[in-house]
N, C-alpha and C positions, 0 to 999 in steps of 0.2 A: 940458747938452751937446747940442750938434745934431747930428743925421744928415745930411751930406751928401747932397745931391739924386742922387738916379739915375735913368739912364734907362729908362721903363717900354719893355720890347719889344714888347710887345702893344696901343701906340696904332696907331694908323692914321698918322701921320705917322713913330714907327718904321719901321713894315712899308711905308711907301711907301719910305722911305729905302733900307731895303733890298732891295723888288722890284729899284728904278731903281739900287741899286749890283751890283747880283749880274747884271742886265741889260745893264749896261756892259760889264760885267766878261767876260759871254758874246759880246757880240759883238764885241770886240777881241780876243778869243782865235780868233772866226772866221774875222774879216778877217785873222789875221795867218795863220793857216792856209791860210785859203783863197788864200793870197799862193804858198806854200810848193807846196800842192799842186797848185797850176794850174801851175805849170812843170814838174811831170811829166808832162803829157799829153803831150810827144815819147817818153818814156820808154814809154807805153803803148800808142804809134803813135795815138793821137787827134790829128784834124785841131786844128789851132789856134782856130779860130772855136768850137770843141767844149768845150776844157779846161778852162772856168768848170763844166764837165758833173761833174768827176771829184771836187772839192771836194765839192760838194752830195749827190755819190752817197757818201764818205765821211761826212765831216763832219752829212751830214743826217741818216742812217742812225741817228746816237748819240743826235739828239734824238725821231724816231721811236721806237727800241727804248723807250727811258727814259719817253715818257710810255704808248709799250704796258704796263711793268713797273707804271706808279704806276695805268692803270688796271686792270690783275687786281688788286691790292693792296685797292683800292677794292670789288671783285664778290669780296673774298676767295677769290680763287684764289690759282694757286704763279704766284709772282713772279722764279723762276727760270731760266725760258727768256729772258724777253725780256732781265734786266739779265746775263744771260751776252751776248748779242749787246750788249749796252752795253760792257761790258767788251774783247769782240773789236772792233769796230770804231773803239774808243778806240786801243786797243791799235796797228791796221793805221794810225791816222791821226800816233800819235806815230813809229813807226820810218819812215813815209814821210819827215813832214817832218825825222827823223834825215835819213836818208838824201840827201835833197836837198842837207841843210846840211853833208855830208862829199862829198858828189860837185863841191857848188861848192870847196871847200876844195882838195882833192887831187884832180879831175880824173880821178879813177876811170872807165872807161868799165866798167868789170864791176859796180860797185854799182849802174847805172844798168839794166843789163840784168836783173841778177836782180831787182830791185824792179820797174821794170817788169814782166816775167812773173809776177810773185805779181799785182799789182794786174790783169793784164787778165784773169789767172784769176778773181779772185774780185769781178768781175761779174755774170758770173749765178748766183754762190753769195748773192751778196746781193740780185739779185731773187728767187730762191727761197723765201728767209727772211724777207723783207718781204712777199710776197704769202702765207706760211703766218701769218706774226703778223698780219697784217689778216684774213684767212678767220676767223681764232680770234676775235678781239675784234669781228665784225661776225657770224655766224652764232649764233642764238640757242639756249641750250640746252635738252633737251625739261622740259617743265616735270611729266612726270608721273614718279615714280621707277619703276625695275626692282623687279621680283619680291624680288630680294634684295637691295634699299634699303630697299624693306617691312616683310620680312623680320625685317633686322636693328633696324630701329627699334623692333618690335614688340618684341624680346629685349630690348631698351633697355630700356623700359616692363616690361617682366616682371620685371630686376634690379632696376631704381630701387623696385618695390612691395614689394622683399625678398626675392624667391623665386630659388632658384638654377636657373643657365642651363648646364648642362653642366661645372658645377663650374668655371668662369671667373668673375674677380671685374670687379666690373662697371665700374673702373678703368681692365681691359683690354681688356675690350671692349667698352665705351662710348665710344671716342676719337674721331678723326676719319673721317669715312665708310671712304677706302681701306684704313687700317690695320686699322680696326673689320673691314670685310668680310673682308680679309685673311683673319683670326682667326676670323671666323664661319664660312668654307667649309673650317677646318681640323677647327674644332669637329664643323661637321656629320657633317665625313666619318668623322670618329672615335665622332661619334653612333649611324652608321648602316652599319655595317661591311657589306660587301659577304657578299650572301647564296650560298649553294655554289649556285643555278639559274642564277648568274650576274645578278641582278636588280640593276639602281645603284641608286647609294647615292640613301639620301632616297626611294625608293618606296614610297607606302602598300602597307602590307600586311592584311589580317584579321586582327582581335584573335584572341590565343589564347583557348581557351572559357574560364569563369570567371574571366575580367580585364576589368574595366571603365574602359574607355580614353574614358571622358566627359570632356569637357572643364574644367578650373579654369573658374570663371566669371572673363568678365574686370570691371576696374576699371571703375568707371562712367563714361562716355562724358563727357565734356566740353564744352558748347558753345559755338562761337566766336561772338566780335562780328565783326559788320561791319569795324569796324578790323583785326583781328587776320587775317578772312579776305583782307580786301585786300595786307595785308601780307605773306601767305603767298605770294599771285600775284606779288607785286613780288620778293619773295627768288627764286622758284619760278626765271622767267623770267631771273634776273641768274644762274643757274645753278649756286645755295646748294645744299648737301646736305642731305636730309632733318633729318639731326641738325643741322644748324648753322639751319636755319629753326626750329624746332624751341627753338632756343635762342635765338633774335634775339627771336621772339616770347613766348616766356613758356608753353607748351604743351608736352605729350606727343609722341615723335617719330612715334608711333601714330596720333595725333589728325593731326599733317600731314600722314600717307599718307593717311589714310584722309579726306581731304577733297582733296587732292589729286586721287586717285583717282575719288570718288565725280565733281568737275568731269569731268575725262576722259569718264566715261559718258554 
């Protein structure tokens, strides 16, 4: 019995078929948009020579937001801000071109008016939001961690060798940096409850006499290759959290602060 031939998706003559169909596909949805929406520009008092302007700042906006979203996606960040703006401006570009295609219909002069005033409104709400999502995705992040990214990684490191961190299982508080931290400055402060002189929380104080507060010896140090350290800078710099470098690489979250760090010096 024979198997029927199928088609593999992953040759290159597939995925060109479907770049150049999906590409078509995008830009007849443009142009037919861009049809729709250039004849509101009387509606938003835009000179006529102008109106090609109102499309682009629409319609361009959703391909903007959409490759902002795919690249945090890529630097693993939250991909949440931008594809909400994909979402809204998807959104502002189908009730326009509603709206056009009921105003031609029925002669509405009040559809025409309140669509107009929403759209000359949110002009410079979407230069706003274009020039914050470019700032973000162009401004480098610092590549050395805070105090309590250190911190917390090193608690990392202290669960993962088996030893308990404030009676937190290390599940909970080994997750993603913000939630981790979250949890860690909850921990702390229930570590270090506030003294009657008034003294905050987490202030060294003087061993009481007969208690010896020496330190656990730590884990033996680690040392990185060439590869590894380069790999650190490159996560560092894309604006990776200590745990998530940490884990791209193969290493202790200890070990990335503390080379981290040491570069900084």
């Amino acid at each position: 019995m024979s198997t029927p031939a199928r088609i593999n998706p992953d040759t290159t003559a597939a995925l060109l078929v479907a770049v150049l169909a999906t590409s078509g596909l995008v830009g007849i949805s443009f142009v037919l948009s861009f049809a729709g929406l250039s004849a509101l520009a009387p509606w938003v008092a835009v000179e006529p020579h102008l109106a090609w302007l109102l499309p682009l700042f629409i319609d361009g906006a959703i391909l903007v937001y959409t490759y902002s979203a795919l690249a945090a996606r890529a630097r693993h960040e939250s991909a949440a801000r931008p594809w909400t703006w994909v979402a809204l401006w998807t959104a502002v570009s189908s009730a326009a071109n509603g709206a056009h295609a009921l105003e031609y219909g029925t002669h509405d002069t009040t559809v025409a008016l309140v669509v107009g005033v929403a759209l000359a409104a949110l002009i410079p709400v979407g230069s706003l939001l274009g020039t914050h999502e470019i700032a973000d995705r162009m401004i480098a992040r610092p590549t050395t961690p805070d105090a309590l990214d250190v911190e917390y990684a090193q608690l990392c490191d202290h669960h993962e060798a088996g030893r308990d961190t404030f009676g937190i299982p290390a599940g909970l508080l080994c997750t993603t940096t913000p939630v981790g931290l979250g949890r860690l400055a909850t921990a702390r402060q229930a570590s270090h409850p506030a003294l009657p002189d008034g003294t905050p929380h987490g202030t060294p104080t003087e061993p009481a006499a007969g208690h010896d507060d020496t330190p656990t010896a730590s884990p033996r140090r680690r040392r990185l290759t060439t590869r590894q350290r380069n790999r650190i800078h490159t996560l560092a710099r894309d604006g990776m959290s200590v745990r998530g470098i940490a884990d791209k690489v193969g290493v202790s979250a200890s070990t990335v602060s503390r080379h981290l760090t040491q570069q900084e010096d």
